[in-house]
C-alpha positions as CSV (number, residue, x, y, z in Angstrom):
1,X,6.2,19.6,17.2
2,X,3.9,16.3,18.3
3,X,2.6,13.8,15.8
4,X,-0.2,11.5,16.6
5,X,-3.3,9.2,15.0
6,X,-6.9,9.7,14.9
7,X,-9.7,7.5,13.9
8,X,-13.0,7.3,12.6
9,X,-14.7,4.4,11.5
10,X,-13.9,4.8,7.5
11,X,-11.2,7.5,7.8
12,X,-7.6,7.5,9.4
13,X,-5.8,10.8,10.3
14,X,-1.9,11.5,10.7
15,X,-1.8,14.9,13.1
16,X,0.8,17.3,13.4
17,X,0.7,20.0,16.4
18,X,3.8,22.4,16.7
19,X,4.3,26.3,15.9
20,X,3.3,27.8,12.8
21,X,5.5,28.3,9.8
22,X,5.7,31.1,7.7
23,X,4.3,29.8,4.3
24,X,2.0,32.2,3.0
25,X,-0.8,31.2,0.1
26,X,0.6,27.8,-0.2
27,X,-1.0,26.7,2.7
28,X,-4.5,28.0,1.6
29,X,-4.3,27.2,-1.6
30,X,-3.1,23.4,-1.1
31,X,-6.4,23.1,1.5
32,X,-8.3,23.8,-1.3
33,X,-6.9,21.8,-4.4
34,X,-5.6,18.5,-3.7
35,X,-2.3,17.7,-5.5
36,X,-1.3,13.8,-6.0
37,X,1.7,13.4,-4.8
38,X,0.6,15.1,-0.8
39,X,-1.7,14.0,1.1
40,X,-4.8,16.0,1.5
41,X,-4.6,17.8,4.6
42,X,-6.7,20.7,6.8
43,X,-5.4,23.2,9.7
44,X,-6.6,24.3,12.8
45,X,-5.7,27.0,15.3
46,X,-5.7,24.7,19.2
47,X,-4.2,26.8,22.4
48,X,-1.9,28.9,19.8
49,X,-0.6,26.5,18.0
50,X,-1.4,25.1,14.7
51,X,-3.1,21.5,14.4
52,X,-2.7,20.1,10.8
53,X,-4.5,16.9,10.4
54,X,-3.5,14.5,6.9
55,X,-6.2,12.2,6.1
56,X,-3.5,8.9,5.7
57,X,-6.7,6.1,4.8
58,X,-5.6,3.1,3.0
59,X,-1.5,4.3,3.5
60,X,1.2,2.3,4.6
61,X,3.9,4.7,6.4
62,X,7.7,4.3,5.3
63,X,8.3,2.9,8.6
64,X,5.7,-0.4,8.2
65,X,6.9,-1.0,4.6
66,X,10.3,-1.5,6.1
67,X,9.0,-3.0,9.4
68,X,7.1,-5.5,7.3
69,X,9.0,-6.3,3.9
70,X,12.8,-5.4,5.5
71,X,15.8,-3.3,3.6
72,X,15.9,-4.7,0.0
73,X,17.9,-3.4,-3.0
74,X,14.4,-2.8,-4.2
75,X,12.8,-0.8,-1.5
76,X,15.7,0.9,-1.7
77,X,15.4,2.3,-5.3
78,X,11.4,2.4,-4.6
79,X,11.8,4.6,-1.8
80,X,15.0,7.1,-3.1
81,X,13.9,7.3,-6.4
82,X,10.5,7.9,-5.2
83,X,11.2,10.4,-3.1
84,X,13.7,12.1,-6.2
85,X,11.0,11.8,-8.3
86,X,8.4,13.4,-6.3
87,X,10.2,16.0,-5.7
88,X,11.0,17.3,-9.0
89,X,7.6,16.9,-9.8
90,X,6.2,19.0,-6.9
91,X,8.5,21.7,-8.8
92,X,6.0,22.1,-11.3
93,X,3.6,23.5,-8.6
94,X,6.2,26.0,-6.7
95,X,6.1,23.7,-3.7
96,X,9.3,23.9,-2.2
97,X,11.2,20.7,-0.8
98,X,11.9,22.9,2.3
99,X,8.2,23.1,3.0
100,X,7.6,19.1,3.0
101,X,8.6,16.8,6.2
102,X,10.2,14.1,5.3
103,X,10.8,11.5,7.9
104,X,9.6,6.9,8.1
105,X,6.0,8.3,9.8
106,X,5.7,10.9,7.7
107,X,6.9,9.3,4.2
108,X,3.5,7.1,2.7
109,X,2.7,4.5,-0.1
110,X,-0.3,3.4,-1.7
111,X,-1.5,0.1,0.0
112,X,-3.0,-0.5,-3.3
113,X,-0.4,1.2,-5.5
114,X,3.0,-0.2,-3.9
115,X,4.8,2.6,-5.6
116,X,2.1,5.6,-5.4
117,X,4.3,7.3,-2.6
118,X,2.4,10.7,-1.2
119,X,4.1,13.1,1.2
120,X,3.3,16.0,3.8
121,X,3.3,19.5,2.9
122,X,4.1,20.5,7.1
123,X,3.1,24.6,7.6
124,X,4.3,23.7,11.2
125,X,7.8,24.4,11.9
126,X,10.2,21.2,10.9
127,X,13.6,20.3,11.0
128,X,15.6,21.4,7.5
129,X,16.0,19.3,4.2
130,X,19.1,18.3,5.4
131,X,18.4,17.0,8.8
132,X,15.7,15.4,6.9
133,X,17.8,13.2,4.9
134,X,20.4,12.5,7.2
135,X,17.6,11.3,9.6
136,X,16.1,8.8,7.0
137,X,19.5,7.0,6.2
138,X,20.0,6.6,9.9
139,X,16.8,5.0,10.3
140,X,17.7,2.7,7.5
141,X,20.7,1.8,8.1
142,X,19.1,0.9,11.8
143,X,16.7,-1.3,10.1
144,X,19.0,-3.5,7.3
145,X,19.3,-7.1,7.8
146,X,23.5,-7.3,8.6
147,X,23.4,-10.8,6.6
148,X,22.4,-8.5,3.2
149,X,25.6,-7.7,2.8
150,X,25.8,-5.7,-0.5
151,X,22.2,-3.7,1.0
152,X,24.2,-3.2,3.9
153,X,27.5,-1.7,2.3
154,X,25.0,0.3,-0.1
155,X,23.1,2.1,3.2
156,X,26.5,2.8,5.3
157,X,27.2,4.6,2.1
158,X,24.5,6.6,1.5
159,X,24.8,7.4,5.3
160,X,28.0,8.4,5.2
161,X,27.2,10.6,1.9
162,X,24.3,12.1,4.2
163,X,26.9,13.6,6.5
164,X,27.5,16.5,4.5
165,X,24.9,18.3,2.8
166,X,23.6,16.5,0.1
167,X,20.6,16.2,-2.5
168,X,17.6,13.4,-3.1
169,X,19.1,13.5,-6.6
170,X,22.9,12.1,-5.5
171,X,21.8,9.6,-3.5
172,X,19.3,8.5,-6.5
173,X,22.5,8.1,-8.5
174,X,23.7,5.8,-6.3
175,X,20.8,3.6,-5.7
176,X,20.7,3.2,-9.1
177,X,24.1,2.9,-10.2
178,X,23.9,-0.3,-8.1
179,X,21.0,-1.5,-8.8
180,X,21.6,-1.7,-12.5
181,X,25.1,-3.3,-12.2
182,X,23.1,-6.0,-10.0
183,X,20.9,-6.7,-13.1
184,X,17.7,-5.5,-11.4
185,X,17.3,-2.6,-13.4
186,X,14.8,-1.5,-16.4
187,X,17.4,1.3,-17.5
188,X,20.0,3.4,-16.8
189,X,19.7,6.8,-15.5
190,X,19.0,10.1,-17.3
191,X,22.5,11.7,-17.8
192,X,20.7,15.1,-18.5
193,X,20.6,15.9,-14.9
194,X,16.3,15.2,-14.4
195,X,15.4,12.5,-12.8
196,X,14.9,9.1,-14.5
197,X,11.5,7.9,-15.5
198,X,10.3,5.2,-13.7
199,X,9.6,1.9,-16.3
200,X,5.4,2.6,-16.0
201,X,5.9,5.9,-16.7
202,X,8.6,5.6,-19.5
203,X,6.0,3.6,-21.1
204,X,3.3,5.7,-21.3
205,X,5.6,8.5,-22.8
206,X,6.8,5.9,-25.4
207,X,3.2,5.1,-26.6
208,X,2.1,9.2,-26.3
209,X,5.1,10.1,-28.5
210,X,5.0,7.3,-30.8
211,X,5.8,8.2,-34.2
212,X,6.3,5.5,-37.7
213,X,9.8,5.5,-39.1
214,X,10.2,8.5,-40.9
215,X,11.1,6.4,-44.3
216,X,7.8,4.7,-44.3
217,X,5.5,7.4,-45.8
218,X,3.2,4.5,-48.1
219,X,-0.1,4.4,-45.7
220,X,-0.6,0.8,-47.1
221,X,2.4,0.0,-45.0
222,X,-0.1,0.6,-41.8
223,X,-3.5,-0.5,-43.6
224,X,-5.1,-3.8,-42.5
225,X,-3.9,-6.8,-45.5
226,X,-6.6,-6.7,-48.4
227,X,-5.6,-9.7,-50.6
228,X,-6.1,-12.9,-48.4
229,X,-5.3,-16.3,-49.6
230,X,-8.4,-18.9,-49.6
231,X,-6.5,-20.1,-45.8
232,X,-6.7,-16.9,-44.5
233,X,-9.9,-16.6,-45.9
234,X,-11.3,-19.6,-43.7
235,X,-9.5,-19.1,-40.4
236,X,-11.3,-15.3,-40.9
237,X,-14.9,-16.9,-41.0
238,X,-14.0,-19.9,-38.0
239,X,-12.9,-16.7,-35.9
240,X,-16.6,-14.7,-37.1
241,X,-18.4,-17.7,-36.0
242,X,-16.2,-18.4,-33.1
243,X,-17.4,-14.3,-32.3
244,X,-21.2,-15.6,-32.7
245,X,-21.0,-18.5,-30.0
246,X,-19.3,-16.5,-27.4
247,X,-21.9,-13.6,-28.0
248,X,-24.9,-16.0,-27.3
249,X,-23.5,-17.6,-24.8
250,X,-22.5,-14.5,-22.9
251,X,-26.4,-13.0,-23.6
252,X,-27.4,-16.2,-21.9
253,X,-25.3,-15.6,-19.2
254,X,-26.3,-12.4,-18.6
255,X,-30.3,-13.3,-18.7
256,X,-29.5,-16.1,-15.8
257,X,-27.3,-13.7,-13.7
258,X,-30.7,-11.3,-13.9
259,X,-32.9,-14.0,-13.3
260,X,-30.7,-14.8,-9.8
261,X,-31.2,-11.3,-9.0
262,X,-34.4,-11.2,-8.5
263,X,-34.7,-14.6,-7.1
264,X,-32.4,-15.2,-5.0
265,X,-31.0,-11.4,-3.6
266,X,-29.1,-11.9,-0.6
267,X,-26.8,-14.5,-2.3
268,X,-26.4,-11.8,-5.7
269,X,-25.1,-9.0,-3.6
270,X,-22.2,-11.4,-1.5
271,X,-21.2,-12.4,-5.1
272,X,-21.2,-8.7,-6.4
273,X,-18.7,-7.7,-3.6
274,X,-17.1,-11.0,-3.8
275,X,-16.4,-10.1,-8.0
276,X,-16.3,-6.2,-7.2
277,X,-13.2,-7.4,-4.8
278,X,-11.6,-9.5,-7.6
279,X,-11.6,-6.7,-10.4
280,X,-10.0,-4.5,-9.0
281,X,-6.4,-5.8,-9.6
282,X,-3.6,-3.3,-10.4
283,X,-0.2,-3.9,-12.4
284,X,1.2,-5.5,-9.1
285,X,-1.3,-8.7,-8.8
286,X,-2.8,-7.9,-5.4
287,X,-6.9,-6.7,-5.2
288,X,-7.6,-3.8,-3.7
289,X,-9.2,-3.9,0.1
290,X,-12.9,-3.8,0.5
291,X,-14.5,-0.9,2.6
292,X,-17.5,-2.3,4.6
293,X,-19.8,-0.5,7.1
294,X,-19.3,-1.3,10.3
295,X,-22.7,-0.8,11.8
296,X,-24.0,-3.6,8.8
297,X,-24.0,-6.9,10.1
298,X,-22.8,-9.5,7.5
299,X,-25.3,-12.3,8.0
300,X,-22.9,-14.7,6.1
301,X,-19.0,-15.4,5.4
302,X,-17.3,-17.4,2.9
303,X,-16.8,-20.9,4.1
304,X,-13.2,-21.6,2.9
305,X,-10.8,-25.0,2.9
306,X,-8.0,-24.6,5.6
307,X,-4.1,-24.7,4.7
308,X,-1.9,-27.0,5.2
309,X,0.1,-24.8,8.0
310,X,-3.1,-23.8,9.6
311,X,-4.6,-27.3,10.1
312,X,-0.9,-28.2,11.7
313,X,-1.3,-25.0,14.0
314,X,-4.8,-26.0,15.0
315,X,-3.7,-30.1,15.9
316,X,-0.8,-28.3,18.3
317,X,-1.3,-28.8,22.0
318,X,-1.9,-25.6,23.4
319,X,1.0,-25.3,26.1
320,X,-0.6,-23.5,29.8
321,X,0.8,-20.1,29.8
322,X,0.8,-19.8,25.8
323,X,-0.8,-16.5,24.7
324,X,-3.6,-17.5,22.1
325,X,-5.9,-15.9,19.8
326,X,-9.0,-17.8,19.8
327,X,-11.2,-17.6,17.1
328,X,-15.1,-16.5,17.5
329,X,-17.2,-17.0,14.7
330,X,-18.7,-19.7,11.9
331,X,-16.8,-19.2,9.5
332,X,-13.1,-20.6,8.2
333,X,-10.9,-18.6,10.1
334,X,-8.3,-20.5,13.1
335,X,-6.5,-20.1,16.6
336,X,-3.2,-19.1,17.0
337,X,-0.6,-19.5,18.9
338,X,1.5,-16.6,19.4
339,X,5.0,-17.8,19.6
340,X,6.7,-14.5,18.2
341,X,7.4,-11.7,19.5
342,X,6.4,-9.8,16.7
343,X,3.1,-11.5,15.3
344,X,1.6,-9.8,12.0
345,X,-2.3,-10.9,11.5
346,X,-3.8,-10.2,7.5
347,X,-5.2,-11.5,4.4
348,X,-1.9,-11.8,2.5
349,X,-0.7,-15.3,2.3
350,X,3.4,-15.1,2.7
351,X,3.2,-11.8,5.0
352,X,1.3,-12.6,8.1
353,X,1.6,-15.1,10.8
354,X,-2.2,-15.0,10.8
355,X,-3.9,-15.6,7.9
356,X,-7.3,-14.2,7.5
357,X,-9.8,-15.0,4.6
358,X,-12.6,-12.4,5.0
359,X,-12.9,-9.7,2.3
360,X,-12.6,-6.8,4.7
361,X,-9.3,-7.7,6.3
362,X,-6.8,-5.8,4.7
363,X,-3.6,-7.5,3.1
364,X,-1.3,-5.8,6.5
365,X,-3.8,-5.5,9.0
366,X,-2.5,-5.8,12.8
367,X,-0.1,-6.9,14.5
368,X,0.9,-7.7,18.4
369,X,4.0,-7.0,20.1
370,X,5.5,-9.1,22.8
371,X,7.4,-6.7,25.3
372,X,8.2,-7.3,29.3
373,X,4.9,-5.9,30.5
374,X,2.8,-8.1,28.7
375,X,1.2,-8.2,24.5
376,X,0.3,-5.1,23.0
377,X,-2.1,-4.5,19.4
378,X,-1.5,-2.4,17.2
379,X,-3.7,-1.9,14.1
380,X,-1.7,-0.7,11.1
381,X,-3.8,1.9,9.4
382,X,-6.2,-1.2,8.0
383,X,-9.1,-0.1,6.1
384,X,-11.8,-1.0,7.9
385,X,-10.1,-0.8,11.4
386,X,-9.2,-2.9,14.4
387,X,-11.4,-2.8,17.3
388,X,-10.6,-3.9,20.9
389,X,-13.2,-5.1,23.2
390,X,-15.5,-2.8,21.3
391,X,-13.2,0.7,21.1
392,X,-11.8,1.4,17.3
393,X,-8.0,1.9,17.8
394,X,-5.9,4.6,16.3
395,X,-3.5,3.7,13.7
396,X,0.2,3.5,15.2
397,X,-0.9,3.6,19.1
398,X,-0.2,0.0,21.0
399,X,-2.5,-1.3,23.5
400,X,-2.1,-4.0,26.3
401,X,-3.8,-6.6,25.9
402,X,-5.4,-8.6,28.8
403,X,-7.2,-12.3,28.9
404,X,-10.7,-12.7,27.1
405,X,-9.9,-9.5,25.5
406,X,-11.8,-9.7,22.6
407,X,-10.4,-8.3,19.0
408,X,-12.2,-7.8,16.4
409,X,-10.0,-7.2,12.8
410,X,-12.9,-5.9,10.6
411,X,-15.7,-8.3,10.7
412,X,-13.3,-11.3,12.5
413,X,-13.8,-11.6,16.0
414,X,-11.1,-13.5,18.1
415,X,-10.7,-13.7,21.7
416,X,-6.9,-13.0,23.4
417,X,-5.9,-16.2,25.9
């Protein structure tokens, strides 16, 4: 079997080419009705073989969370537990674990939802669960940071537990039996023999099955308070009129933000993505990325102070025979030296050696690679793509990169030196 990337514009595409496997209505059926926890996928029949191609947009692949964030107690638990509890609930469908590949390019999460993991239902002929698993610990034990010594005891275990056949559900039990002696973890483990529920979910079945105390029959006990004392009584009527202002006000507001639509367009719809952007935060604190055109040409960009670090890597005497990306635009954005040989470009402050401030640069959204032969980009699966001088590259596929090359990362246009 051969794996590869496609692109589009505003999609990305995982593709898997090998020999068909003997699935049956499975295949059909899971064409036809997307399940959550695999990513939506379609088949064709190339030269005899089967071509299966996942649509992977806005994923990061097991292998960049690790690449990028390292071997941590907790991407540990994120990614064994995740992968237990997907599992068991895939059950509920009659999808086999047999019938899903599980491997770091194959295994995806949520850029937006860190712990939203999706896998791949593979009709093309795969290597067996077990080969599966042992696979996986050897790739983490390959990537764990030696100086972590208690993450590094805790994956030469669960490689040498992979040795023999073993289940998703062991090697839960022992990511989690450390994790909760280090203090980290919400809860212990379901002794039942299921799976755990994670703390978001264990929530939501709390409220669903919330019942009162079975001794408390007297509704008053769950009515509002009727008898108020002449205090309560007055802090009731500041609140009411308290309730008035804010409603006024916020008419007011409203009437002036229609007003500014009408006269003054252009600036109403960069503040409407600008707001869009910032609503959309989920439970872990980061916004979701923005999806642009990229035949629209945005006629302005937010003018933004420069940090601290960036100011000190802009007054840096640019050495002759330094690599460089040199920035080609209006807007806030900076050159960069590239003095590693790893150098990770995106919006996310604390992640990237490159920080970029546009809205359409996603949080992990390149990075170049420093080898014998010279730089090579890489885009990793960004949202609204990487281009080099021009051509849209596929997720996962490195380029060289030669002088005046330029790079474009969304809308931000730099220029290799």
């Amino acid at each position: 079997m051969k794996l590869s990337y496609q692109r589009s514009p505003l999609k990305s595409y995982m593709v898997i080419r090998g020999e068909e496997k003997d699935i049956g209505y499975q295949e059909q059926m899971l064409q036809e009705n997307a399940i959550p926890l695999l990513l939506p996928f379609y088949a064709i029949v190339v030269n005899m073989e089967l071509e299966v191609w996942y649509d992977i947009t806005g994923q990061r692949s097991l292998r960049d969370v690790i690449r990028q964030e390292g071997v941590t107690l907790e991407n540990l638990r994120r990614v064994i537990e995740g992968l237990t509890q997907a599992f068991y609930k895939l059950q509920q469908y009659l999808i086999r674990q047999e019938d899903v590949y599980m491997n770091p390019d194959t295994v995806y999460f949520d850029r937006n939802h860190p712990n939203q993991i999706s896998l791949c239902f593979c009709p093309v002929v795969h290597p067996d669960t077990q080969q599966q698993i042992y696979e996986l610990m050897e790739f983490l034990v390959g990537q764990v940071d030696h100086n972590q010594k208690m993450v590094t005891q805790l994956c030469y275990e669960l490689y040498e537990i992979a040795q023999d056949p073993v289940s998703m559900e062991q090697l839960a039990e022992k990511v989690r039996a450390v994790y909760d002696m280090e203090g980290e973890g919400e809860g212990t483990a379901d002794r039942s023999g299921a799976p755990s529920i994670p703390s978001e979910e264990r929530s939501i079945v709390i409220r669903e099955n919330y019942q009162p105390d079975a001794d408390r029959n007297d509704p008053a006990d769950f009515s509002p308070v009727r008898n108020l004392t002449p205090e309560q009584e007055d802090v009731g009527a500041k609140g009411r009129k308290t309730k008035a202002i804010k409603a006024k006000w916020e008419e007011f507001l409203r009437k002036g933000k229609e007003e500014c639509k009408v006269q003054f367009p252009l600036l109403s719809k960069l503040a409407f993505s600008r707001r869009k952007k910032e609503k959309k935060e989920d439970e872990y604190g980061v916004s979701e990325d923005f999806v642009f055109d990229p035949q629209e040409v945005l006629q302005q960009k937010t003018q933004l102070l420069h940090t601290k670090k960036e100011k000190e890597m802009e007054s840096r005497t640019l050495q002759q025979g330094e690599a460089k990306l040199v920035y080609d635009g209006n807007g806030c954005e900076s050159n960069y030296i590239l003095d590693k040989n790893s150098f990770s470009i995106g919006s996310l402050a604390g992640e990237n050696d490159a920080i970029l401030h546009s809205d359409v640069v996603s949080r992990h959204h390149a990075r170049i690679v420093k080898q014998e032969e010279g730089y090579y980009l890489e885009d990793l699966n960004s949202t609204n793509g990487t281009y080099l001088n021009g051509d849209l590259l596929p997720y996962n596929v490195k380029v060289l990169l030669h002088s005046m090359d330029q790079i474009m990362f969304a809308d931000v246009t730099y220029h290799f030196v």
